[in-house]
C-alpha positions as CSV (number, residue, x, y, z in Angstrom):
1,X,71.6,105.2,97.2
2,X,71.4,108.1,94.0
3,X,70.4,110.3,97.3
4,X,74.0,109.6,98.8
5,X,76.2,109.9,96.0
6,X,74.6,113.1,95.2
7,X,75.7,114.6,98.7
8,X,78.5,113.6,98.3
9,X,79.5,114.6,95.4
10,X,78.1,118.1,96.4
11,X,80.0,117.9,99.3
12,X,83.6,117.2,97.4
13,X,82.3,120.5,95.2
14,X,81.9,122.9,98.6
15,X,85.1,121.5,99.6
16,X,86.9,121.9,96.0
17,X,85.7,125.5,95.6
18,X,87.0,126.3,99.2
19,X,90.6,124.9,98.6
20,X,90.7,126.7,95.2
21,X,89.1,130.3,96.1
22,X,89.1,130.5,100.0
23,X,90.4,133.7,100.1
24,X,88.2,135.2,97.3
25,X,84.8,136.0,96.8
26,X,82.5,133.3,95.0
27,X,80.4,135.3,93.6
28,X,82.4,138.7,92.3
29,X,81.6,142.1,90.7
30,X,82.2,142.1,87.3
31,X,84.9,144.6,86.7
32,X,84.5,148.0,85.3
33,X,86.2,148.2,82.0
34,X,87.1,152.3,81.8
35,X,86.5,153.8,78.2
36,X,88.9,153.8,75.3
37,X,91.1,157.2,76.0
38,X,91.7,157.5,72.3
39,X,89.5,156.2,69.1
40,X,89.7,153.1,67.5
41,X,92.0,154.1,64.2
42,X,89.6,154.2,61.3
43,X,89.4,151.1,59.0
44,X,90.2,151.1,55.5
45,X,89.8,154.0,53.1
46,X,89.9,151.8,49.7
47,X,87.9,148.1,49.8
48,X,90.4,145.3,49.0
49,X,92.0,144.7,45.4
50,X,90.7,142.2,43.5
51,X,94.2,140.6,43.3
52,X,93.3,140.5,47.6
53,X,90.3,139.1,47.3
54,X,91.0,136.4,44.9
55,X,93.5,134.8,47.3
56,X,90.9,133.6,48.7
57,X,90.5,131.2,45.9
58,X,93.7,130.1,46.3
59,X,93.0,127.1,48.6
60,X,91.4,125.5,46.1
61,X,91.9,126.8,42.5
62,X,95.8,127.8,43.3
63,X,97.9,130.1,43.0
64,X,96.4,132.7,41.0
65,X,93.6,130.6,40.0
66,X,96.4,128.3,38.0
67,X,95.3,124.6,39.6
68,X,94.3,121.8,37.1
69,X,92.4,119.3,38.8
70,X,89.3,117.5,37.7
71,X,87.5,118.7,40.9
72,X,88.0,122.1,40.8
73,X,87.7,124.5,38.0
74,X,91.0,127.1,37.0
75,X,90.1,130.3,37.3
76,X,93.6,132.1,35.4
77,X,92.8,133.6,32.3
78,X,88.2,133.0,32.8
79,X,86.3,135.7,31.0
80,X,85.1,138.2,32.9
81,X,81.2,137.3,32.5
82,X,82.2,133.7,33.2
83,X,83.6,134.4,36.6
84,X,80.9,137.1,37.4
85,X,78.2,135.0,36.4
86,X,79.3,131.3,38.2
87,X,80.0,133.6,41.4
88,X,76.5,135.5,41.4
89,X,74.9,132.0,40.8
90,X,76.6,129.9,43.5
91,X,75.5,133.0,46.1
92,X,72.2,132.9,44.5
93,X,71.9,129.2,45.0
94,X,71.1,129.2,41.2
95,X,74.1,126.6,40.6
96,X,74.7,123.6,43.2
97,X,78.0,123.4,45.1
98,X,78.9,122.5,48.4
99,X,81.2,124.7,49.4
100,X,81.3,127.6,46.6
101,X,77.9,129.1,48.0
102,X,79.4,130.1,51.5
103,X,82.3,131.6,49.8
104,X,80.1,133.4,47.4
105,X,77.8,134.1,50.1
106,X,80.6,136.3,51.4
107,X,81.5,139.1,48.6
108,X,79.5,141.9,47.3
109,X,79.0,142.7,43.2
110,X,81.7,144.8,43.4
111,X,84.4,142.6,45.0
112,X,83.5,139.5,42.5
113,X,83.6,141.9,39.5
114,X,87.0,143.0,40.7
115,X,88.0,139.6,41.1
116,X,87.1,138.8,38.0
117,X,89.0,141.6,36.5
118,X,91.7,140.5,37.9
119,X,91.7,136.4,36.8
120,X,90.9,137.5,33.5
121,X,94.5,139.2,33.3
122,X,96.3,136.2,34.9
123,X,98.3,133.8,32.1
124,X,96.9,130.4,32.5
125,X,99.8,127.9,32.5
């Protein structure tokens, strides 16, 4: 009985795949993509501000680092070491979070000391 359902529904499949590409081939070349005439325009000359980067934080911490909520910590105004420090420990793994360590994970010494230049120059409300 498994036998005859299998044919047919291998069958229906032949038949499907006829009706839809009778005309073309089943099995086709792939197509020769020709090479870029011109160069891909070069990327950035400067890496991103740390007023860039620290939107990032935005989803979270808010605008400009300005939320206050009891789950997440505002970032406006932090001292520099603070900020430099908390982000080199979540990447590290050296301070539990669930979330912070993948964002952390993600920026170089130089992008979270710029970042934390630029929260320590933003007015807490």
């Amino acid at each position: 009985m498994r036998l005859h359902h299998l044919t047919l529904t291998l069958v229906g499949l032949v038949f499907a795949i006829g009706l839809l590409g009778a005309n073309a081939p089943v099995f086709a070349a792939p197509a020769v993509v020709p090479a870029a005439a011109t160069p891909l325009p070069p990327g950035p000359k400067t890496p991103p501000s740390g007023a860039a980067m620290a939107q990032t934080c935005a989803g979270c911490h808010g605008t400009d680092g300005r939320l206050h909520a009891a789950a997440f910590m505002p970032l406006a105004g932090m001292p520099t070491a603070q900020f430099v420090q908390a982000m080199r420990d979540f990447r590290d793994g050296k301070r539990p979070a669930t979330l912070m360590r993948h964002v952390a994970e993600g920026f170089s010494d130089g992008e979270i000391d710029a970042m934390a230049r630029y929260f320590v120059q933003v007015k807490p409300e």
